[in-house]
N, C-alpha and C positions, 0 to 999 in steps of 0.2 A: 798519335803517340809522341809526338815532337814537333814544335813548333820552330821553324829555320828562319831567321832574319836574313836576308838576301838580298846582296846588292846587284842590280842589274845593271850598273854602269851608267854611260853616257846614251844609250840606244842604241848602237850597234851591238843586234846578236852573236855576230862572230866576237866580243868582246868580254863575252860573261864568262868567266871563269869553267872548268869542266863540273866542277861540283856544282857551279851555278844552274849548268842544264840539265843535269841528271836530277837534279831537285825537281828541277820545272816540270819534267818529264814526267816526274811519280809521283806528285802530289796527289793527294784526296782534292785537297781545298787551294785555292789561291788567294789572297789578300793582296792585292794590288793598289799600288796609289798610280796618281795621273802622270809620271813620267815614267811609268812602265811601258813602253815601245809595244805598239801592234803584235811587231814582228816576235818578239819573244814572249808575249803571253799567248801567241799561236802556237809555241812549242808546247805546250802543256799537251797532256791527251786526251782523247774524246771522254767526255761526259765528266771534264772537274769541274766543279764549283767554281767559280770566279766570282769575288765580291770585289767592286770598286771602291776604295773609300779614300780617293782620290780630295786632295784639301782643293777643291773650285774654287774660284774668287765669286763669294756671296754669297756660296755655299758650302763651306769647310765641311768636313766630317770630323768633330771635335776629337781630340785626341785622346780622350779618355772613354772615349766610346771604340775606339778603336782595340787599347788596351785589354778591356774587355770583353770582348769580341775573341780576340787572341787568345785567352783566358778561357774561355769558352768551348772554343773548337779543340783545344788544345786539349780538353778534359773528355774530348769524346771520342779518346781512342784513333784521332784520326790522323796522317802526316799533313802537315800544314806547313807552308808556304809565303810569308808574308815578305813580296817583292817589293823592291824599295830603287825608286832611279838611283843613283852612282853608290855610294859605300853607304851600309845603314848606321856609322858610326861621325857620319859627314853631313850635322843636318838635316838628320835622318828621322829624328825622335827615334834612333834604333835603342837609344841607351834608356830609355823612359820605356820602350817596349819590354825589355829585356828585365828590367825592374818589376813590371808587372809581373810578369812570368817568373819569376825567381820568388816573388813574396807568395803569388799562388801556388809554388811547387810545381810548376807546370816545366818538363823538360826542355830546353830549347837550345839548338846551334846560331853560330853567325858565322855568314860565308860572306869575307869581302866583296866589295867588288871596284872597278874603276872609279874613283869617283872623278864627276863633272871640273874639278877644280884644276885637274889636270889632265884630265882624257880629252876636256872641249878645248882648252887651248892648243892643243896637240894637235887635234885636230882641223885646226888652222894655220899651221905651221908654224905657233907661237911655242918656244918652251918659255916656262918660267923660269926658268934659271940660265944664266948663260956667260962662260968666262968671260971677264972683263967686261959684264954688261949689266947682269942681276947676279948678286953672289947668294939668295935668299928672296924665297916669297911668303906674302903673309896670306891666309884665306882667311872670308870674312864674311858674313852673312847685311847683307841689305835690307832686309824683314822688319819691319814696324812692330810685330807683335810683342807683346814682353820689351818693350823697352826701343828693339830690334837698332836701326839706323840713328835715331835718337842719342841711342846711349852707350854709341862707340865715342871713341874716343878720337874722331876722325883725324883730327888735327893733330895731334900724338903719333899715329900713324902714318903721315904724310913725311913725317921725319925718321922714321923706321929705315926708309930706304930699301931698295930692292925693286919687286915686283907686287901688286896688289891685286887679288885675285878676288873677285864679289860676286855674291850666288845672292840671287833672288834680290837681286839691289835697282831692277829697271823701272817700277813704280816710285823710288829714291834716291833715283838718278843726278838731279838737280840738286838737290840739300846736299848729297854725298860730293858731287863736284866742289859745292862753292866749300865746306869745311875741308876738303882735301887740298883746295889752292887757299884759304887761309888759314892754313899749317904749313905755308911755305912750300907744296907742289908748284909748279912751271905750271903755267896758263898753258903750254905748248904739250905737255909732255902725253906723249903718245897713246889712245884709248884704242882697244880693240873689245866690241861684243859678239860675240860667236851664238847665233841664237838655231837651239835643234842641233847641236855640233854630234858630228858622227854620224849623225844620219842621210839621207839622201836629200832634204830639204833643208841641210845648211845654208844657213846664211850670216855673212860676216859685216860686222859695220864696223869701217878704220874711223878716229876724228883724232880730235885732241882734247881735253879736260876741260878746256873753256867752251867747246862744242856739245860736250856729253848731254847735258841737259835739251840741248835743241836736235840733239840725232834722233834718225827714224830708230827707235829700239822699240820692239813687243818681245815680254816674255813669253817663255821661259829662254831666258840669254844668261851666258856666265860672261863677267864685264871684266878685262882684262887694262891697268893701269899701269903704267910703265913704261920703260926705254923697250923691253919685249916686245910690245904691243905692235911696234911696227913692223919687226919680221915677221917675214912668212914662208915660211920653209917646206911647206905645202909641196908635193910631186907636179913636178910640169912637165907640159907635153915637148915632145922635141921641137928644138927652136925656139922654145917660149923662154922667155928673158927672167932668172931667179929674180928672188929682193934680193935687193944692194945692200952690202955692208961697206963700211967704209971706218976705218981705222977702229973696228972694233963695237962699231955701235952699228945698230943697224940706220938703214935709208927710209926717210917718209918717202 
């Protein structure tokens, strides 16, 4: 009867909004891509449909076959579900989904969700913003497709100032570095990748911008650029020593 574009956040289930699991819970159908979490496509209930059409490297599931797909299920009467990792309006193809369905007639909600641009830094004990530190951050997509890392404007942004927040930019790692340090970025200036953030097999890699290209990174990691980068505000155990700050900036 309705088809719900739903953001699933960064992977932690305690993280999905309440409308997020009460969806999950009563679906007919699920539409899941591949940073939808184990954990919360377990929440569904026994006997949903789960269709993967997760974009693999090598093996995408073209987006227009997706659309209609959605189009499809949508028309048959059924509640459908199409789970999307962080906000489906963040990089999501939520708004290309949503088009489909709107030109089909086909009824549809969107239910936020966290998205990775901010829930994975967070998750590291990075905010993006922080007085006297980042007053502004920009999010920004790393992606080759359509133009993707190519046809930003890196060098223009490196003057922006703030914080830089990059989704799906670890295959682009290298080009994004050297245009980000010739637009006038600091060879030094502090990189944080948060790869799987929020989940139980985070892992975080600290460098600097001249190292970014030679750091251990595998996606899916959100690539954090900035004087941020180097806190971590992260919960420690007792006794354990915070990051330093020091006159307002933080400490490598």
């Amino acid at each position: 009867m309705t088809v719900h574009l739903v953001g699933a956040g960064p992977g932690d289930p305690e993280l999905l909004t309440v409308r997020a699991m009460r969806l999950i819970g009563s679906a007919d159908v699920i539409v899941h891509d591949a940073l939808a979490s184990d954990e919360i496509i377990a929440l569904a209930r026994p006997g949903v449909e789960l269709i993967d059409v997760g974009k693999k490297p090598g093996n995408p599931t073209p987006q227009e076959l997706i659309n209609t797909l959605l189009v499809h299920l949508g028309s048959q009467g059924l509640e459908v579900v199409r789970l999307k990792g962080g906000d489906p309006f963040v990089f999501g193809r939520g708004g290309e989904e949503a088009e489909a369905l709107l030109q089909a007639g086909v009824p549809h909600t969107v239910v936020p969700g966290i998205t990775s641009a901010v829930g994975v830094p967070a998750a590291a004990g990075i905010p993006v913003t922080h007085r006297n530190v980042s007053p502004a951050f920009t999010v920004v997509t790393g992606h080759r497709e359509r133009g993707g890392a190519s046809a930003i404007e890196w060098e223009a942004l490196a003057r922006v100032g703030g914080t830089i927040v990059i989704l799906m930019g670890v295959a682009e790692r290298a080009v994004i570095a050297r245009r980000l340090m010739d637009g006038g970025l600091a060879a030094d200036t502090p990189v944080a990748a948060v790869r799987y953030g929020t989940r139980a097999e985070q892992t975080v890699v600290r460098c600097d911008l001249a190292g970014l290209a030679a750091a251990d990174i595998a996606a899916p990691a959100t690539i954090v650029v900035g004087a941020v980068a180097a806190f971590d505000f992260s919960p420690v155990a007792a006794g354990a020593t915070p990051a330093a700050v020091t006159d307002g900036k933080p400490g490598l």
